[in-house]
C-alpha positions in Angstrom: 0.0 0.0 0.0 1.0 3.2 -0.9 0.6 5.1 2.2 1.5 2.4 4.7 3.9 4.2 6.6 1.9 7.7 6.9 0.1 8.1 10.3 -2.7 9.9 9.6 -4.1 10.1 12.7 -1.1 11.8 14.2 -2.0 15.0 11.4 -3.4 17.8 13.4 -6.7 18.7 11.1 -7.1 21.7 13.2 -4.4 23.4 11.7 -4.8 25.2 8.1 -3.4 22.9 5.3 0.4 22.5 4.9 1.9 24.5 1.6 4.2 21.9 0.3 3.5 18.0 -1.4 3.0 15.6 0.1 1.9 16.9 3.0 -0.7 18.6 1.8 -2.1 15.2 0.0 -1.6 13.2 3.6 -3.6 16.5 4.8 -6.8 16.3 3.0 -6.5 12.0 2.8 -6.9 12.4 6.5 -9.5 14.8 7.0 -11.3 12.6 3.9 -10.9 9.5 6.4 -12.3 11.4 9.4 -15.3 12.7 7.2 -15.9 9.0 6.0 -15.8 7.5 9.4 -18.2 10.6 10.6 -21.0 9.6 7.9 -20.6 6.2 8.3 -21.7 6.8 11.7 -24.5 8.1 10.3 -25.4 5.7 8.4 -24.9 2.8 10.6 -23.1 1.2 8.0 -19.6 1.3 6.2 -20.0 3.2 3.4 -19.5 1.7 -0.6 -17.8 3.6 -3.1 -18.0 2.6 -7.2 -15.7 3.9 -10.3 -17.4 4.0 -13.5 -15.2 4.1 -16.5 -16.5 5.6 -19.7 -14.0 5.6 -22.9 -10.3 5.6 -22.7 -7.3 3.5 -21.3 -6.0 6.1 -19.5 -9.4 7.2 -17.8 -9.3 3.1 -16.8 -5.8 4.0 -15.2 -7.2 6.7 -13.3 -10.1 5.0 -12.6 -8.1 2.7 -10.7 -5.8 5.4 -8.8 -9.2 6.8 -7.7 -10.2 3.3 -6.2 -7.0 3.4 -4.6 -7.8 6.7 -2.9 -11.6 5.8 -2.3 -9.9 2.7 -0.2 -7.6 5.0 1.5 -9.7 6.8 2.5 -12.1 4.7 4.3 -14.8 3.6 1.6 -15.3 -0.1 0.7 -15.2 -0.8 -2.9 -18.1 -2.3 -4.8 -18.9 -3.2 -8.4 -22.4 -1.5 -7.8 -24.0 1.9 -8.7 -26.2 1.5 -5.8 -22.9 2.2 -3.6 -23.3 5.6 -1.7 -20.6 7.3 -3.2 -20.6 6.7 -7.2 -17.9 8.6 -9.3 -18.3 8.2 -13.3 -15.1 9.1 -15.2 -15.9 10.4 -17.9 -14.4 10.4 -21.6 -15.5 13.1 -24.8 -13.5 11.1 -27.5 -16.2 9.9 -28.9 -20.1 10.1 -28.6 -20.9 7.0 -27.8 -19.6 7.4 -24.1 -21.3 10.9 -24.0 -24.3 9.6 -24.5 -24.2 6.9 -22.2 -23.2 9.0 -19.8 -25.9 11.3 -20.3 -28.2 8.0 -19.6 -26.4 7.0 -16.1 -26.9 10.4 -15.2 -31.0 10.6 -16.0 -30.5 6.6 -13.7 -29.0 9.0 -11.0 -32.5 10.3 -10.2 -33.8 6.5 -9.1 -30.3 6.4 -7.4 -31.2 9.5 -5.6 -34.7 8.7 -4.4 -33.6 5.4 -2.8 -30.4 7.0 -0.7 -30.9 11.0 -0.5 -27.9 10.6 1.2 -25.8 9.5 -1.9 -23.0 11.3 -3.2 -22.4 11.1 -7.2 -19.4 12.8 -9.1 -18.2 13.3 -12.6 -14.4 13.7 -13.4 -12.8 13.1 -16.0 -12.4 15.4 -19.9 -16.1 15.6 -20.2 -16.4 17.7 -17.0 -13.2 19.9 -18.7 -14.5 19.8 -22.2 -18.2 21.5 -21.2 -17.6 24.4 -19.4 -21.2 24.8 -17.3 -21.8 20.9 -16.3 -23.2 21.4 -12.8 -25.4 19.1 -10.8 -27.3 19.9 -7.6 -30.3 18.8 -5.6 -34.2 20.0 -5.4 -36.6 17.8 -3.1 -34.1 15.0 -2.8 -33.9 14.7 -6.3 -30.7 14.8 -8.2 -31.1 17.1 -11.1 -28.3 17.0 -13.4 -28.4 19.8 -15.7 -25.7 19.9 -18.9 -25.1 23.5 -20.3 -23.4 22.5 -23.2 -21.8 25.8 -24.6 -19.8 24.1 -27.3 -23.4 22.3 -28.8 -25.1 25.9 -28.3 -22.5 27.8 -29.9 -22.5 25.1 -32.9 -26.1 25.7 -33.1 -26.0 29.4 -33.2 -23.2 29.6 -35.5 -25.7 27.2 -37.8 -28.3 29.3 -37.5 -26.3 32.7 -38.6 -25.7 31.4 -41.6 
């Protein structure tokens, strides 16, 4: 394990974050395990993390570091979208993954319904390639709404002609 000989609990979290790397990464991995182990108390059980990869190799190799981090951090990995903490990776290449992401994010609203207290997350180059992708909550609903500018401006563009 990567972090084997870092004890985090001997990192004062009361103090600002350190400047320099690594501490700074040991910093907010401890503070992530204290937050895990506070809403696991919460929930009366450990709490289940899930990478979804869309598209590329190298979004499956950073799919993987973030499972290693998810771990670290106290979460228990499944192979489950039900988990209570679901990140989807995301790649723009081609459309095919867009669109399928666009259909795990309309499942996200069942998702949502059954655990209000679920946390979902998109990384990855579609989250860099569309510059208003925001997501929040109304009524314990997860309403994910896409502002794609590049589609819009394509469309206007269109149009003007």
């Amino acid at each position: 394990m990567m972090y084997e000989n870092i004890d985090f609990n001997s990192i004062d979290l009361t103090q600002e974050p350190p400047v320099s790397e690594p501490e700074r990464q040991y910093y907010f991995i401890a503070k992530c395990r204290q937050y895990v182990k506070e809403q696991e108390e919460l929930a009366g059980h450990p709490l289940t993390a899930d990478v979804v990869t869309f598209g590329c190799q190298m979004n499956a190799r950073d799919s993987e570091k973030l499972s290693g981090i998810l771990e670290q951090v106290g979460y228990t990995l499944s192979d489950s979208e039900e988990a209570d903490f679901v990140i989807y990776n995301t790649c723009t290449v081609r459309d095919n993954a867009n669109q399928r992401v666009y259909g795990r994010l309309g499942f996200c609203n069942s998702m949502k319904r059954k655990n209000p207290h679920k946390k979902i997350a998109l990384c990855g180059c579609m989250t860099v390639s569309y510059t208003h992708l925001r997501a929040h909550e109304t009524d314990s609903y997860l309403v994910c709404r896409l502002l794609l500018e590049k589609k819009k401006k394509k469309i206007l563009k269109k149009k003007k002609r």
